[in-house]
N, C-alpha and C positions, 0 to 999 in steps of 0.2 A: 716865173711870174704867173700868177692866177687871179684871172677877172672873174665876173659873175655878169657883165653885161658881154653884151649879143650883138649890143648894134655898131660894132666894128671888128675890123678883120685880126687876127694875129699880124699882119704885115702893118698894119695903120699902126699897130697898139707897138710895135719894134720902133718906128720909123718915129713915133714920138716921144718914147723910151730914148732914146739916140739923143733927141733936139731937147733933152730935162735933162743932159747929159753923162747918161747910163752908159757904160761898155757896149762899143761897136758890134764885138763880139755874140751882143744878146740878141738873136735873131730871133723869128717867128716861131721857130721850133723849141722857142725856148718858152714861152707862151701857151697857157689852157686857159683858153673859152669857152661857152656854151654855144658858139659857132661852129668851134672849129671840133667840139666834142661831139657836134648832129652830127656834120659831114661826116666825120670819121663812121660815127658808127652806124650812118646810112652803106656807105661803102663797103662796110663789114659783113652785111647783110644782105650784100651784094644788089643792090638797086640800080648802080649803073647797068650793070651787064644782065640786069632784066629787061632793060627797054625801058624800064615804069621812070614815071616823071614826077618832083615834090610837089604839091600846092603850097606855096611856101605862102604866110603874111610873116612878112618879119625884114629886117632893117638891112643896110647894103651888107654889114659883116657877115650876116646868113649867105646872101648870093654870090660874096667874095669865097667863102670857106667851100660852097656846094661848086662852084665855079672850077674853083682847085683840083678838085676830085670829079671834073669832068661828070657832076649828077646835074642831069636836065631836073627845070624850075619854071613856075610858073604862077604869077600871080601874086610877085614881089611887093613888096608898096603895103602902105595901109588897106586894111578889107572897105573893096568897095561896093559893101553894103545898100548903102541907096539906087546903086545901080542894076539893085538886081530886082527884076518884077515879082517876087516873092516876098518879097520885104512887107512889104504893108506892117508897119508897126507890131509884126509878130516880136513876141520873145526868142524866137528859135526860129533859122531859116531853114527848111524844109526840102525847100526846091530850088538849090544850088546851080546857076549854070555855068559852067566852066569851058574855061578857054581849048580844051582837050576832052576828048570821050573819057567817062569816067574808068573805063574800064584800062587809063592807060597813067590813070594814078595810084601809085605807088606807097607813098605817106603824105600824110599833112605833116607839116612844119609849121607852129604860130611861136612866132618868136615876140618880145617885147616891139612895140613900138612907142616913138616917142608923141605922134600924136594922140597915144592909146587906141585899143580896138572897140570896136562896136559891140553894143552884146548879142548881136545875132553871128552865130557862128554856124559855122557848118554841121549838121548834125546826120538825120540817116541818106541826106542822099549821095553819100558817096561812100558811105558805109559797106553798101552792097559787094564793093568790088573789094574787100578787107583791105585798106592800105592799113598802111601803119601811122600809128597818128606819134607822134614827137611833139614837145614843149620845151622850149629855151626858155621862158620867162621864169624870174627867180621871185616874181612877188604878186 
């Protein structure tokens, strides 16, 4: 089975595969996501066993699949934009301040969300430290 949405996990998308009544048989494993395709290939590139941590924005299937593979995450939930004293009605937030020292993130992750994102997005301040930036959104 292959989705194109993000904002659930391979285990959610089995478990109601089952309840539409699909073969028990058809587990998570049987399942590709653009969740469980980050995680993977955060893991591959060995993020966990750097230390480094995602900035994720993106839906519970993101922090379900990043969960899995044991990669710290941080900043789940919709971008909370207004709460950052950078904001001031710029086009591009500049002066990002994150829940962790920058130097100890690893990639961004913005995945779809269902309230949509804000257009102020993160741009050079966390740049510096090269993570790796990732996108799950398919539109």
């Amino acid at each position: 089975m292959l989705t194109n949405n993000a904002t659930k996990s391979r285990a959610v998308y089995a478990s109601k595969l089952h309840r539409l009544g699909y073969s028990p048989l058809l587990s998570a494993q049987h399942i590709v996501n653009p969740s469980a395709v980050t995680a993977d290939l955060l893991q591959r590139a060995g993020l966990a066993e750097s230390g480094k941590k995602v900035y994720l924005m993106g839906e519970k299937g993101l922090r379900d699949e990043l969960d899995r593979l044991d990669i710290e995450h941080f900043g789940a939930g919709p971008d909370p934009v207004e709460a950052q004293p950078a904001a001031k009605s710029q086009a591009f937030l500049y002066d990002l301040e994150l829940d962790v020292p920058k130097d100890e993130v690893g990639a961004v992750v913005i995945g779809y969300e269902k309230v949509g994102l804000s257009l102020y997005y993160p741009t050079t301040s966390i740049t510096h430290s090269s993570p790796t930036h990732y996108s799950t959104s398919t539109t």
